[in-house]
Kinemage of the C-alpha trace (Angstrom):
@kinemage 1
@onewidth
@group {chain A} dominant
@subgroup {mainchain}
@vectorlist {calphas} color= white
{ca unk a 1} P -24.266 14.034 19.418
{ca unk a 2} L -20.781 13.292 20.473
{ca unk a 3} L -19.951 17.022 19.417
{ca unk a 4} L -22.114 18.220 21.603
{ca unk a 5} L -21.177 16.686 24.561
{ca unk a 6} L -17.564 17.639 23.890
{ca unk a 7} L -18.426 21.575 23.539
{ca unk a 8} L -20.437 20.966 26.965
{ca unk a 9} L -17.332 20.272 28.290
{ca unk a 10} L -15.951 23.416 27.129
{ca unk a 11} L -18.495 25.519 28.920
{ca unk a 12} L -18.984 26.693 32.419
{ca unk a 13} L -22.628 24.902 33.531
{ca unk a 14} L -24.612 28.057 34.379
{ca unk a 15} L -22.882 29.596 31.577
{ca unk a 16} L -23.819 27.014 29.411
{ca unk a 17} L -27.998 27.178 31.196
{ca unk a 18} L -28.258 30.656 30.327
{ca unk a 19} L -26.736 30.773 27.125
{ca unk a 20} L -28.990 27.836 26.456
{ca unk a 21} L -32.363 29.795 27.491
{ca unk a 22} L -31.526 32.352 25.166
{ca unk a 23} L -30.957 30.419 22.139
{ca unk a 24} L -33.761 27.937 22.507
{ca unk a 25} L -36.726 29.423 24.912
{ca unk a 26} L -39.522 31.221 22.365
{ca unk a 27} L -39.429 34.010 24.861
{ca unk a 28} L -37.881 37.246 23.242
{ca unk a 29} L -36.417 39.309 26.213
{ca unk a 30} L -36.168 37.928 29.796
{ca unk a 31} L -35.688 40.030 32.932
{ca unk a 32} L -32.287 39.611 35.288
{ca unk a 33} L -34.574 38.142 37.663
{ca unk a 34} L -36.431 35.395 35.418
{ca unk a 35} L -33.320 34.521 33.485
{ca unk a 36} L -32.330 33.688 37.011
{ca unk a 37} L -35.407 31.566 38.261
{ca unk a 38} L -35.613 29.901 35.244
{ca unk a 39} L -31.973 28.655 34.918
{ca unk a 40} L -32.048 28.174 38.727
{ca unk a 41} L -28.787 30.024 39.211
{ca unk a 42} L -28.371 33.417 41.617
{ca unk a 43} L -28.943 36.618 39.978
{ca unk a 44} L -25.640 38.037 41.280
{ca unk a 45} L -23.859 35.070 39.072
{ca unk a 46} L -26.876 35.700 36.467
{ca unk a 47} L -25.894 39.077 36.116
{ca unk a 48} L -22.271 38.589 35.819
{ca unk a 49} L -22.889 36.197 33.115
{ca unk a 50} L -25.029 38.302 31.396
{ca unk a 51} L -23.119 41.335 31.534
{ca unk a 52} L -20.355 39.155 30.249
{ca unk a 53} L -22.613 37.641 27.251
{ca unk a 54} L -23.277 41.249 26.734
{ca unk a 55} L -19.790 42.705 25.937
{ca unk a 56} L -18.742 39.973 23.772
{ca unk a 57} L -22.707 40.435 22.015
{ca unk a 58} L -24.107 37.243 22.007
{ca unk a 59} L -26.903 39.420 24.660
{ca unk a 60} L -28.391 42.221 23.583
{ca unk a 61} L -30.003 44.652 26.447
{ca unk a 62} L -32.863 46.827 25.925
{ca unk a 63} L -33.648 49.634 28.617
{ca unk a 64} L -37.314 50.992 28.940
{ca unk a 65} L -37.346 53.495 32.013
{ca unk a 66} L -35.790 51.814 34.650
{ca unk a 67} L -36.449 48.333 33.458
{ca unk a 68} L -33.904 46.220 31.726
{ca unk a 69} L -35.039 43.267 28.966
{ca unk a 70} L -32.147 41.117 27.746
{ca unk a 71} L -33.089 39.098 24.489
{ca unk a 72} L -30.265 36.907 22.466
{ca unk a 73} L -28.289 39.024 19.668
{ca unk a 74} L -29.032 38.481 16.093
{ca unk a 75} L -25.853 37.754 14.430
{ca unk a 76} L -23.275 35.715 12.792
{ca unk a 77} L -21.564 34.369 15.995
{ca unk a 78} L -25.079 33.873 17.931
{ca unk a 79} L -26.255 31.978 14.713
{ca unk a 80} L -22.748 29.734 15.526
{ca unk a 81} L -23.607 29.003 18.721
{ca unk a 82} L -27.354 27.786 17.653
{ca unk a 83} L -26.380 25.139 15.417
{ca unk a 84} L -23.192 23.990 17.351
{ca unk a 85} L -25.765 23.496 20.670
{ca unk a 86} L -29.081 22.776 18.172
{ca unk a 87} L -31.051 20.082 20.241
{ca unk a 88} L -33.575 20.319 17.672
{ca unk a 89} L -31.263 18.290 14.658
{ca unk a 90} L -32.197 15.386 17.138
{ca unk a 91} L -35.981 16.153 15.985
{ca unk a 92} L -35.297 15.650 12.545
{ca unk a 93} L -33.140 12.774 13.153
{ca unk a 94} L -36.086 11.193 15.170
{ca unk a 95} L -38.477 12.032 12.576
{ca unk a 96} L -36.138 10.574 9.993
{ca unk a 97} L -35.495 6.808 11.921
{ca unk a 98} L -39.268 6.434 12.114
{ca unk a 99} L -40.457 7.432 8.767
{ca unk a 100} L -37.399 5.446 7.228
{ca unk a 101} L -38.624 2.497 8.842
{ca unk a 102} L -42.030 2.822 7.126
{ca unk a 103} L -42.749 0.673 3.790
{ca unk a 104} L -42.601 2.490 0.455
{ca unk a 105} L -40.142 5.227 1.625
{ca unk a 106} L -37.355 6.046 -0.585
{ca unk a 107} L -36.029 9.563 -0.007
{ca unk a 108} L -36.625 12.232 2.557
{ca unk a 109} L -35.124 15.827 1.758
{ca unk a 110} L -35.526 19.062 3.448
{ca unk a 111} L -37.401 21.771 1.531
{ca unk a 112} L -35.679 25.563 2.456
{ca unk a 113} L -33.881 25.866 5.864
{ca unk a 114} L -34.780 23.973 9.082
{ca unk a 115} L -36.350 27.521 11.112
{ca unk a 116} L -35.911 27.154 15.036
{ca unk a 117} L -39.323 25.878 15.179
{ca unk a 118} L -40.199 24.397 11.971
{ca unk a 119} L -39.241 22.438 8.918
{ca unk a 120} L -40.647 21.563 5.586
{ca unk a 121} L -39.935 18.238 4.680
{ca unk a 122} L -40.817 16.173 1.312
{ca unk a 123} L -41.008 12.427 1.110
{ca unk a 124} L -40.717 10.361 -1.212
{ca unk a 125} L -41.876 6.415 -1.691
{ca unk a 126} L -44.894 4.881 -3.015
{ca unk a 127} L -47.794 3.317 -0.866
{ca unk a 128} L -46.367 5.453 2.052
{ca unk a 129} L -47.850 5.093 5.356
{ca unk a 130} L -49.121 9.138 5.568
{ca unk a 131} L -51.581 8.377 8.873
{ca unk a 132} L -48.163 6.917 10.786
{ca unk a 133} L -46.194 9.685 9.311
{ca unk a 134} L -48.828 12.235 10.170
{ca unk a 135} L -48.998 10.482 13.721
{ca unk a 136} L -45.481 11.000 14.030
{ca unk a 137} L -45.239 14.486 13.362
{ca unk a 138} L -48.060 15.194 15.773
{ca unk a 139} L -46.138 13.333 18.406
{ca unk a 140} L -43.070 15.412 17.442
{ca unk a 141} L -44.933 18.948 17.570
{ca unk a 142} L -46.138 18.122 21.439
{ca unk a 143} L -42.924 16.586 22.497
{ca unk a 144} L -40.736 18.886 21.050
{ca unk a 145} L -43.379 22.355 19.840
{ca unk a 146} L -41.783 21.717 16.368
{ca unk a 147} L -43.800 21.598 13.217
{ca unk a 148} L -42.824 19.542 10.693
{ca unk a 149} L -44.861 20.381 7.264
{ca unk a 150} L -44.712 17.727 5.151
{ca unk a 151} L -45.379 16.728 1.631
{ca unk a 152} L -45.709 13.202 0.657
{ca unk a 153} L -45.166 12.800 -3.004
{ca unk a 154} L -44.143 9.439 -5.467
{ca unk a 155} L -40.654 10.189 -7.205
{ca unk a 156} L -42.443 10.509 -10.541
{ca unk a 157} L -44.769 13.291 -9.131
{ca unk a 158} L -41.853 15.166 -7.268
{ca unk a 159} L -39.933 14.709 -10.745
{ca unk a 160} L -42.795 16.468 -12.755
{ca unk a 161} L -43.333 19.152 -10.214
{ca unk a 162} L -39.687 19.799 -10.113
{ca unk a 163} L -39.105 20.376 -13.661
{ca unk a 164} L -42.133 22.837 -13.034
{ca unk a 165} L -40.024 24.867 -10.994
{ca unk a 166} L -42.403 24.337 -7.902
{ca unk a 167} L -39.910 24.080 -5.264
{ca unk a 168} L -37.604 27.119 -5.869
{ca unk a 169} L -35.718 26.612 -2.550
{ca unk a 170} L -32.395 24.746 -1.814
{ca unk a 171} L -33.212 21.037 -0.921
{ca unk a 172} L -30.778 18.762 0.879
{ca unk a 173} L -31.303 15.702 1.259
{ca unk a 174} L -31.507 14.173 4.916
{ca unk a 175} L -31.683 10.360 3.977
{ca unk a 176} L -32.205 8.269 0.615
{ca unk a 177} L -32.464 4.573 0.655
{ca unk a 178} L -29.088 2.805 -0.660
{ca unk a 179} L -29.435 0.327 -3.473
């Protein structure tokens, strides 16, 4: 998290609250006026900002009559700026210190790529706790509206099922036990 206090630093604060909003509110296009109200900055600086975030595209703006919608840019350098301010690695890393201090478990990998509002997860361990995992992820999804799907497994059945080719997508893993 150090990181991401650091590039903080490098960023203007209202720059920073609106890029912010963009990048992690589940609303798809704001207007000037409710990027303002939300961020609680003046929509004179909002729209400066904006304009700004526009001509270098991390903003795109979408005009319907008279009305203009401003939604975040899907690209390369907007996909950047997610994971360098991604709040959301801290839900995984949450999820991750509690279910590692659970009995049994042994490995916990990621199943495809982390999505902004989900993440398939597998774990593996034997006798595993799945109510106080399950718990977990529940408190998770209201704390943080992130859905963690999970799929608690022993080594021997994730073995088998492997070498059946049932999980085709790229796993990392997040954390094995050592020794």
């Amino acid at each position: 998290m150090v990181a991401k206090n650091i590039l903080e630093e490098f960023f203007d604060r209202k720059e920073l609250a609106i890029l912010k909003l963009f990048l992690f509110d589940d609303t798809d296009k704001f207007y000037l006026r409710e990027i303002s109200k939300r961020t609680k900055i003046p929509v004179a600086t909002t729209f400066r900002i904006v304009r700004k975030f526009k001509q270098i595209g991390i903003i795109d703006e979408t005009v319907i009559k008279k009305t203009k919608l401003y939604s975040i840019a899907q690209n390369k350098s907007t996909k950047l700026l997610s994971t360098l301010f991604e709040e959301r690695k801290s839900i995984l890393d949450e999820f991750v210190s509690a279910a590692t201090a659970l009995p049994g478990v042994v490995m916990i990998l990621i199943h495809g790529e982390e999505e902004k509002d989900k993440a398939n997860l597998i774990i593996l361990g034997t006798n595993i706790d799945t109510k106080a995992i399950k718990n977990k992820i529940g408190e998770l999804k209201e704390k943080y509206n992130f859905n963690i799907i999970e799929l608690v497994l022993e080594p021997a059945q994730f073995t088998q099922m492997s070498s059946m080719n049932l999980f085709p997508n790229k796993k990392t893993i997040l954390w094995e036990k050592s020794g």
